[in-house]
C-alpha positions in Angstrom: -52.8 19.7 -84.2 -55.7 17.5 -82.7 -57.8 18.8 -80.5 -61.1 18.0 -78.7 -64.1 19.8 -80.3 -67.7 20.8 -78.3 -70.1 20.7 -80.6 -73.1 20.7 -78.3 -75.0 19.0 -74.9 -75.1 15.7 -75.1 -72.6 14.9 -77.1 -69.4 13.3 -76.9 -66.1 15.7 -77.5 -64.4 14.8 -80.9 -60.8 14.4 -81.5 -60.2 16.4 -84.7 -57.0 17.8 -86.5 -57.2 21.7 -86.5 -54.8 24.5 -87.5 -52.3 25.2 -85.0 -53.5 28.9 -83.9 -51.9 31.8 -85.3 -50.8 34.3 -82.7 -50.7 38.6 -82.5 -48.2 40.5 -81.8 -48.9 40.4 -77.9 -49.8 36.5 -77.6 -48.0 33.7 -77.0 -48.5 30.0 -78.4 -48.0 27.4 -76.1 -47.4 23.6 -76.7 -49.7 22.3 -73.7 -48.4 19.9 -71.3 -51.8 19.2 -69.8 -55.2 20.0 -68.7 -57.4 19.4 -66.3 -60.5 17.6 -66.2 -63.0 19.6 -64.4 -67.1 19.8 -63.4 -67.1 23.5 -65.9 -66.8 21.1 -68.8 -69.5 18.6 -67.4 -72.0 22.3 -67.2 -71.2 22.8 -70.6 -71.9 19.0 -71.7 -75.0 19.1 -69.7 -76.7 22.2 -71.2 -74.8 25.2 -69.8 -74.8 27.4 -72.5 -70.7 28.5 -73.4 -69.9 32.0 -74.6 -68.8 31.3 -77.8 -71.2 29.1 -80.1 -69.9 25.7 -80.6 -67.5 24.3 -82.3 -65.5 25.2 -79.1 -62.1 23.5 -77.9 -63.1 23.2 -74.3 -60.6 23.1 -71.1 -59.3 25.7 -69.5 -56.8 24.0 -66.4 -53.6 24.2 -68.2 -49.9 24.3 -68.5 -47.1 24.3 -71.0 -44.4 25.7 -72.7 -43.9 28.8 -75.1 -42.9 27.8 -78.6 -43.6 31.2 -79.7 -43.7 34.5 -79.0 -45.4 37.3 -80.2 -43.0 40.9 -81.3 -44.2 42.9 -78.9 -44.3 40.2 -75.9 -41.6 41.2 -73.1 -42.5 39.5 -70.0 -41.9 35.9 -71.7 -40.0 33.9 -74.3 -39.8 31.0 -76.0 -38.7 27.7 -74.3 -40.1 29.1 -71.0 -42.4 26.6 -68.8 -46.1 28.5 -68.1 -49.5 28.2 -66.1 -52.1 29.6 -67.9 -54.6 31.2 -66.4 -58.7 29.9 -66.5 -60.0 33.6 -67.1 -58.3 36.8 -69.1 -58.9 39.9 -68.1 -58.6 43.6 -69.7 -56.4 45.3 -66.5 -58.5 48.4 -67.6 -62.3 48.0 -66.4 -63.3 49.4 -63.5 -62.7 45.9 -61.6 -59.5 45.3 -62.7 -58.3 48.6 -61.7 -59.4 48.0 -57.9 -57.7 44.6 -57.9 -60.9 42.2 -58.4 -59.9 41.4 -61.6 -61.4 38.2 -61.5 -64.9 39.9 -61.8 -63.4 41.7 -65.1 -66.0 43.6 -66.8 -64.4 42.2 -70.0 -64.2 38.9 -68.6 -62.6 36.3 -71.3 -63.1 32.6 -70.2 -60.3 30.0 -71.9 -62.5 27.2 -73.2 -65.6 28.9 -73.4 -65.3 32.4 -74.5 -62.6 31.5 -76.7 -61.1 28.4 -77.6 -59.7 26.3 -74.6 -56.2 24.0 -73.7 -58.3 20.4 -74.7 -55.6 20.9 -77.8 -51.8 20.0 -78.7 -51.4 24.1 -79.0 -53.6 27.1 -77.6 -52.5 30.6 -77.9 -52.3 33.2 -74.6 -52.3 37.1 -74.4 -48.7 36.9 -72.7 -49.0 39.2 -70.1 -51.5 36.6 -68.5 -48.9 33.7 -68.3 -47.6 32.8 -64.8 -43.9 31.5 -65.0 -43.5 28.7 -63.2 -40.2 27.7 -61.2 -38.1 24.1 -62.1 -38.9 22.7 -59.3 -42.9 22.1 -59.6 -43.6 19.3 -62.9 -44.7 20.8 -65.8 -48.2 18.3 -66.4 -49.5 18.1 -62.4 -48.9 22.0 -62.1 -51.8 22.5 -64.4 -54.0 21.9 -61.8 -53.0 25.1 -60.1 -54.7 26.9 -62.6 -57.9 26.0 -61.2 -58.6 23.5 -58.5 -55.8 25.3 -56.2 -56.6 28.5 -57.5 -60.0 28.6 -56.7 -60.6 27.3 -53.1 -57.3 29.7 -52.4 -58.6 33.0 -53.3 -62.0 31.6 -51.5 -60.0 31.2 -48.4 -57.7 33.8 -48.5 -60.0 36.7 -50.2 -63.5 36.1 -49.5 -63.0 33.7 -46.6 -60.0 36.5 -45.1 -58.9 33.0 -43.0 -56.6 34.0 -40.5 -53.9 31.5 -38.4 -56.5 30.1 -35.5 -59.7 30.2 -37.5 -61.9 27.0 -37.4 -62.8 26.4 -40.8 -65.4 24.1 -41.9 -65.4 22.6 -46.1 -68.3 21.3 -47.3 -67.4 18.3 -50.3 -63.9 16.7 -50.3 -63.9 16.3 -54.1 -61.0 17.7 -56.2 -61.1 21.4 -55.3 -62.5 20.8 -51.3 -59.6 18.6 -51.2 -57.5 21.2 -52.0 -59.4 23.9 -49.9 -58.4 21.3 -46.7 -54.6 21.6 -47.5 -54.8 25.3 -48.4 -56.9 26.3 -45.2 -54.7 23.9 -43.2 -51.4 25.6 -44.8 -53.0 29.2 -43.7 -53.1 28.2 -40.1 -56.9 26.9 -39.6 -58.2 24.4 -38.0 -59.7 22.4 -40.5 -62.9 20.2 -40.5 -64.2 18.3 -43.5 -67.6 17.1 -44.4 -68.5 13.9 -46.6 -70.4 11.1 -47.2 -67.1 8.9 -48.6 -65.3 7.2 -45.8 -62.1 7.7 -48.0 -62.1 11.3 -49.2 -62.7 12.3 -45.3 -59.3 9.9 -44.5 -57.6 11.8 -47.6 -58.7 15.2 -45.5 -57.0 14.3 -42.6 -54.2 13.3 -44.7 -53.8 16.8 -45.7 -54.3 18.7 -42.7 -58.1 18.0 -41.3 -58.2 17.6 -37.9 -62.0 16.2 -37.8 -64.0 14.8 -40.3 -68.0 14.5 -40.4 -69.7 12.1 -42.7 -73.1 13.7 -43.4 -74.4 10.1 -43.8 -73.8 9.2 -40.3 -74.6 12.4 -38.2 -75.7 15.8 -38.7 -72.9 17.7 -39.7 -74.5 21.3 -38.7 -74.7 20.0 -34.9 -71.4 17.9 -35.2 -69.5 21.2 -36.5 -71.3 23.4 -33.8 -70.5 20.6 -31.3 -66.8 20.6 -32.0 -66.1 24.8 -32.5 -68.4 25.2 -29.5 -71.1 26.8 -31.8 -69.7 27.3 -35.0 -67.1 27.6 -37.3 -65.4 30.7 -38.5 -65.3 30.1 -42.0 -67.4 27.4 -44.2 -67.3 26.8 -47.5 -69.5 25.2 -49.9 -67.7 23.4 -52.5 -69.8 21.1 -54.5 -72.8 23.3 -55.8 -76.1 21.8 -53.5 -78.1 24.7 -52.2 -79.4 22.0 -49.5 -75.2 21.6 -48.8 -75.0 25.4 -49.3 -77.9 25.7 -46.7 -75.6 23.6 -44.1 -72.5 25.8 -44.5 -74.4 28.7 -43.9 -76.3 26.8 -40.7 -72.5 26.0 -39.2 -71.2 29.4 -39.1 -71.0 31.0 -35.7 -72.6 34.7 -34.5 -70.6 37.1 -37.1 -69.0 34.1 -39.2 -68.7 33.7 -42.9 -70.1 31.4 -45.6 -68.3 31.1 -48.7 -69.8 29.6 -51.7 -67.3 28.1 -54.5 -70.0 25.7 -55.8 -72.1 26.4 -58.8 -76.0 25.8 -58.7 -78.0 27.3 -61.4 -80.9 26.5 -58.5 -82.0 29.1 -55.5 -80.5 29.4 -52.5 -83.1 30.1 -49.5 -81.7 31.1 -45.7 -83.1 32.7 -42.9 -82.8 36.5 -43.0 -83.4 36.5 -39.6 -80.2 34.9 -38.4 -78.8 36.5 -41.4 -79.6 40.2 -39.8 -79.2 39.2 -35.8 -76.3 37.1 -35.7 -74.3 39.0 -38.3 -73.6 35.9 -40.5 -71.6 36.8 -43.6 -72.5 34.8 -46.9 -69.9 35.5 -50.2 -69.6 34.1 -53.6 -66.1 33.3 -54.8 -65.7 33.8 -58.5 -61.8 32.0 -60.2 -58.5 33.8 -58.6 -57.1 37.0 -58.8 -53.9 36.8 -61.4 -52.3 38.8 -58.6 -52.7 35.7 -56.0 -51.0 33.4 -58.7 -47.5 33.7 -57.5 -48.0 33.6 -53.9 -50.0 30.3 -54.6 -47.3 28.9 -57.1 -44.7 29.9 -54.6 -46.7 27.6 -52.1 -46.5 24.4 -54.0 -42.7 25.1 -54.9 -42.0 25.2 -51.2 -43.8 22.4 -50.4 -46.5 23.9 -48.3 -49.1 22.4 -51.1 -49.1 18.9 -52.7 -50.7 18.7 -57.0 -53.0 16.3 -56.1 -53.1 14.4 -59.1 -54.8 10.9 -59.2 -55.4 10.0 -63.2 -53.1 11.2 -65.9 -54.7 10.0 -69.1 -53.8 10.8 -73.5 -56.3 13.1 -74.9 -58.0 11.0 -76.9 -59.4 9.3 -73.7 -60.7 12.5 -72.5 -64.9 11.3 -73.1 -63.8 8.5 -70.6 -62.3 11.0 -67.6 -65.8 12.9 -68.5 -67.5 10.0 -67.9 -65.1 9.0 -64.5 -65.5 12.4 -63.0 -69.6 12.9 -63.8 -69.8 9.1 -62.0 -67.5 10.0 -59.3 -64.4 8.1 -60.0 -61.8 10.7 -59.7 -60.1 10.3 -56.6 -58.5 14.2 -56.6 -57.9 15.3 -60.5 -57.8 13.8 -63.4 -55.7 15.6 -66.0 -55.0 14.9 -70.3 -51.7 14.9 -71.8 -52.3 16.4 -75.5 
């Protein structure tokens, strides 16, 4: 099969012919349909270290169908149509048995603890593999895998955003996009912040009902201004402590900060306002596997759109590296193996 090999920072992926993997009695090999092009594979490119040494097949956004099943698989079978899950988990850790299982003691990363979906074939414990229904297309759903699957357990988990909440995102890119529609779809009212005129009209496209560019007014008085002193929710969804600084500075008395971004840089807020006006401030870490099928559900009904804006063959995928590090994706860019 060919595949797209990580053999260090710095350097470009190669396309390479590798041995279809060879699968256990509780795995399942799937022919991909597609994966997503996202910023994880940028950290890795741009020093981040990766749990397994390279070689690695990176990507970890991806959907496909079974061609295989292992004896002892019972939840799936061959021919069926998948999502496959970012992370793995053991369902026995401590974690995993209070229902946080995407801070899994035994945490197994696709495309960096083991080898990822940047490949014709990739190989899945099967009780991890999320059906998914006729009615969603096989290639754009593997963006729920991720870019919906993060900002939606953000929201619904460590945001708890209930119908009526004002809910401010911080960066419109490919996963705050998404956090607009899904915030929108759970009854908030939705304001997006941005420096790009069209990513803020895209937001009201999908359910914003105000827009801030940050390059135009200050978006911590602008949000206050329009909530009447602060939002409810904000999340942080591009990885800027200075951004991560403003969410937390748009909150109301008791509200909550979420941070999706990743910085490996501190964060410094004022404990003070921290202590006297109750202000929450969470990390959100992937998705629960137990929010996947409320979330697939979602997009089968309609309530979500797979924002998809460049479908390109796998041996282009340096070239959507190089688009999405420059800025060029418009939502997500996905490869077709």
């Amino acid at each position: 099969m060919k595949a797209a090999v990580f053999y260090g920072p710095e350097q470009p992926l190669r396309i390479e012919d590798m041995p279809i993997p060879e699968i256990n009695p509780q795995e399942a090999l799937i022919k991909v349909a597609a994966c997503g092009v996202c910023h994880t594979d940028l950290h890795y490119l741009e020093g981040v270290p990766t749990f397994k040494k390279p070689p690695l097949i990176l990507g970890h956004e991806a959907s496909g169908i079974i061609t295989k099943v292992g004896e002892k698989v019972i939840n799936v079978k061959k021919d069926d149509r998948v999502l496959i899950p970012p992370v793995l988990t053991c369902g026995s850790c401590y974690n995993c048995r209070i229902g946080r299982e995407n801070l899994c003691k035994n945490i197994i990363m696709i495309g960096n603890s083991i080898d990822g979906a940047y490949a014709e074939y990739t190989k899945i414990p099967a009780k991890d593999l999320i059906k998914l229904p006729a009615e969603i297309a096989l290639e754009e759903a593997s963006i729920i895998s991720d870019a919906m699957s993060t900002p939606f357990h953000a929201l619904k988990n460590r945001g708890n955003v209930r119908p009526g909440d004002s809910v401010v995102i911080y960066g419109v890119g490919g996963v705050g996009l998404n956090a607009v529609q899904i915030a929108a779809a759970l009854g908030a009212y939705v304001i997006a912040v941005d420096k790009i005129d069209e990513k803020l009209e895209h937001a009201k496209e999908l359910g914003a009902s105000e827009t801030i560019n940050s390059d135009k007014e200050n978006p911590v008085k602008a949000v206050r201004r329009i909530t009447g002193g602060g939002a409810d929710v904000a999340v942080e969804a591009i990885g800027i402590p200075q951004v991560m600084r403003m969410a937390y500075d748009s909150v109301k008395w008791g509200g909550r900060t979420v941070i999706v971004g990743y910085s490996h840089k501190d964060l410094t807020i004022s404990a003070a306002r921290l202590m006297f006006r109750e202000i929450e401030v969470r990390g959100s870490l992937g998705c629960r596997i137990v929010d996947f099928p409320p979330l697939v559900d979602m997009v089968r009904r309609g309530k979500l759109k797979l924002l998809v804006s460049d479908k390109m063959p796998l041996d282009q995928i340096n070239e959507a590296l190089k688009m999405l590090k420059e800025g060029k994706i418009k939502t997500r860019a996905i490869v077709i193996p």
